[in-house]
C-alpha positions in Angstrom: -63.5 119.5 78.7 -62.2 116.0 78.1 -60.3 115.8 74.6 -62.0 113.1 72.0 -61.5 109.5 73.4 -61.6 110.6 76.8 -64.9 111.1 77.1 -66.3 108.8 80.2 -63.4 109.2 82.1 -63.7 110.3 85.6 -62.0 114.1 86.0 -59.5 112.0 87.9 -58.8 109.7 85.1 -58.5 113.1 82.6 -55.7 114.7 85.2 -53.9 111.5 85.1 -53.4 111.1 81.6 -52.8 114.9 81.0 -49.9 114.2 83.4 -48.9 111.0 81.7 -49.0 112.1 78.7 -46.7 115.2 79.9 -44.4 112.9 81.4 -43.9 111.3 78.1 -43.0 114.3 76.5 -40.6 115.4 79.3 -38.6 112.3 78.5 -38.9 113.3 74.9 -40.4 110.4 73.4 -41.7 110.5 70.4 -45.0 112.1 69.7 -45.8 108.8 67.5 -45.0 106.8 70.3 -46.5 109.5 72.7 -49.6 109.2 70.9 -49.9 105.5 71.2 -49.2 105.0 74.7 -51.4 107.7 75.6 -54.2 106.3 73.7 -53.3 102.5 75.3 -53.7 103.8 79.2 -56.8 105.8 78.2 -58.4 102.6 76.7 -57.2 101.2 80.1 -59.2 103.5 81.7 -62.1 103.6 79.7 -61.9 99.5 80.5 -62.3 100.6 84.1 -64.8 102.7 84.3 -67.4 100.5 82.8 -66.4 98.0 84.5 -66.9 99.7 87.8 -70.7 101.2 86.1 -71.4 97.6 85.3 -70.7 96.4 88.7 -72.4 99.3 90.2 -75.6 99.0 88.0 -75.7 95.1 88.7 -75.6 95.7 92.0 -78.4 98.3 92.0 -80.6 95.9 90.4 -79.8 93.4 92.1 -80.9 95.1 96.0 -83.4 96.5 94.5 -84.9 93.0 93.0 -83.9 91.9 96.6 -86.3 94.6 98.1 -89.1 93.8 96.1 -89.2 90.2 97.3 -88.5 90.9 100.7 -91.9 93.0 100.3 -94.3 91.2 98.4 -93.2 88.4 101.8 -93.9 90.8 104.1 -97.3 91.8 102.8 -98.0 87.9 102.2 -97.3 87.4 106.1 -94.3 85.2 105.5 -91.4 87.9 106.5 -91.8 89.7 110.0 -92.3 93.3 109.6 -89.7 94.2 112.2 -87.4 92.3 110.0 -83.7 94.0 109.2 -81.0 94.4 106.6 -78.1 94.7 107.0 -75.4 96.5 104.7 -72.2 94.3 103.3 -69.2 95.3 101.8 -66.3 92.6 99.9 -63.6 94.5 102.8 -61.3 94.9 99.9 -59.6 97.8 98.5 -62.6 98.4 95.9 -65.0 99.3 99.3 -65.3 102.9 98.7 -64.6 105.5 102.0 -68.2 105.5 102.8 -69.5 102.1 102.7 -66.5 100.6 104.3 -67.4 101.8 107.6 -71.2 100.9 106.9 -70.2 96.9 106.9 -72.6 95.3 109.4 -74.9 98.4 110.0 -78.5 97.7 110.1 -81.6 99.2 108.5 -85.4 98.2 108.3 -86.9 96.9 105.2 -87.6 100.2 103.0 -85.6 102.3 105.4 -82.9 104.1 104.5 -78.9 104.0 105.8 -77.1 106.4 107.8 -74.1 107.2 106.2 -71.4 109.6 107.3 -72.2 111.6 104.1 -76.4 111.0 104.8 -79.5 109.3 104.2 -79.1 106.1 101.5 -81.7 104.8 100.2 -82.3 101.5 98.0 -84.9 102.5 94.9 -87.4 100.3 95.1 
């Protein structure tokens, strides 16, 4: 169980600053000191992680918005129903294991993605 102020972490993020922190006490800094720096890469942490759940919740929205329209055209005649999607990635180091190799794949309107872990598909 994550100590207070780590909650939100990742269990990644939890091991790294349990190690961190034992680092610091290995060099035998301070416990002051300890404290504080410990406390200042947490908060780094904590920094990244809503980042990342704000990029990944815009980008939810966002598809799923995208979706929506791309229905309502089709059912108004003015998007082909045989029309396609088709799945991009930045191709930076943020592109996760999964979707990396997905970059370019293709997927009908309301279909799902194959994905080497399975079946994806955008809520809509």
């Amino acid at each position: 169980m994550p100590r207070v102020g780590m909650v939100g972490l990742m269990p990644s993020h939890v091991t790294a600053v349990d190690n961190y922190e034992q680092g610091l006490i290995g060099q035998g800094i301070a416990r002051k000191q300890i404290n504080k720096l410990v406390r200042s890469y947490t908060e780094r942490l904590l920094n990244y992680r809503a980042r990342m759940i704000g990029r990944t919740e815009v980008a939810l929205a966002m598809n799923a918005g995208q979706e929506q329209f791309w229905n309502q055209m089709q059912k108004k005649g003015m998007l082909p129903w045989n029309v396609q999607r088709q799945w991009m990635t930045a191709d930076d180091e943020r592109v996760c294991d999964i979707c990396g190799p997905m970059d370019g794949e293709l997927a009908p309107i309301g279909g799902v993605w194959t994905t080497a872990v399975g079946p994806v598909q955008v809520p809509t």
